[in-house]
C-alpha positions in Angstrom: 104.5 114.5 103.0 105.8 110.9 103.1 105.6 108.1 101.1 104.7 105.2 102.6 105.6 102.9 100.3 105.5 102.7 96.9 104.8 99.7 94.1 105.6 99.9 90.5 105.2 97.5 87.6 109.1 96.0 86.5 107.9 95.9 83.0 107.2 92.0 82.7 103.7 92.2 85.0 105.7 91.5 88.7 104.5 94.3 91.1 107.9 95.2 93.1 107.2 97.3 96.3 109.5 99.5 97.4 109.3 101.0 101.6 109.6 104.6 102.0 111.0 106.1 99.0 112.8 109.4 98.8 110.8 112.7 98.0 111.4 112.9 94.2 112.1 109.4 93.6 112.8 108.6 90.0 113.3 104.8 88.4 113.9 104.2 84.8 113.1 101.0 83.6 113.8 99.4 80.2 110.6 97.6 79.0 110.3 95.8 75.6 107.1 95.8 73.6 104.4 93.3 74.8 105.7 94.7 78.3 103.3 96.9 80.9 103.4 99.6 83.1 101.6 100.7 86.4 102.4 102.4 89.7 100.4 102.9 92.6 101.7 104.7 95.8 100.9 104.9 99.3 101.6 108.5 101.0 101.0 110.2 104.9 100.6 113.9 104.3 101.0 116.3 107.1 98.9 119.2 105.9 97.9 120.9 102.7 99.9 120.2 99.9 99.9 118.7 96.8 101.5 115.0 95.5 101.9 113.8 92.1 102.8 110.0 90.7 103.4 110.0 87.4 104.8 107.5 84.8 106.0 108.0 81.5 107.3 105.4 78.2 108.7 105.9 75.0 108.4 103.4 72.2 111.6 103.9 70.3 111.3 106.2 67.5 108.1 106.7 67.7 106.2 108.6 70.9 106.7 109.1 74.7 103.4 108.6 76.4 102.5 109.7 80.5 99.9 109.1 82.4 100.1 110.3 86.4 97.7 110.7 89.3 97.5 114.3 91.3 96.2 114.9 94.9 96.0 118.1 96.7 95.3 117.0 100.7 94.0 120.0 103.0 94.6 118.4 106.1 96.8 115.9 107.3 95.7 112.5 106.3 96.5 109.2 104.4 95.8 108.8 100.5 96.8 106.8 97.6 97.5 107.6 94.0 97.3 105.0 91.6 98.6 105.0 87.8 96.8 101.8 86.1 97.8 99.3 84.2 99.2 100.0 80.3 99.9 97.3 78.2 102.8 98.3 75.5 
């Protein structure tokens, strides 16, 4: 599998888009309360597999929260996972 391309909230409500990110790619991102997150990526599988997008927060001293988006393709094709928007 490939990813296409990739966008990803930067914590103030600007979508930033990012063209074919490494396998495994990891961003952390400081975001202050009243901030937002989101993610939605773009991927080309070639066969049966499985892809996960997931994105987590933690409000100091309090809680980490996740929320992701899992597809398992069974034949080479084109699909999109998509982590909506959280308000913070």
């Amino acid at each position: 599998m490939a990813i296409d391309s990739a966008k990803y909230d930067d914590g103030h409500g600007t979508l930033i888009k990012v063209i074919a990110p490494a396998s495994g790619w990891t961003l952390p991102l400081t975001v202050m309360t009243g901030g937002s997150v989101q993610a939605q990526a773009w991927i080309t599988g070639s066969g049966a597999g499985s892809a996960k997008l997931k994105v987590s927060w933690t409000h100091a001293g309090i809680s980490t929260q996740a929320d992701s988006s899992f597809a398992l393709p069974v034949a080479a094709q084109k699909f999109t996972l998509t982590i909506p928007h959280h308000a913070l």
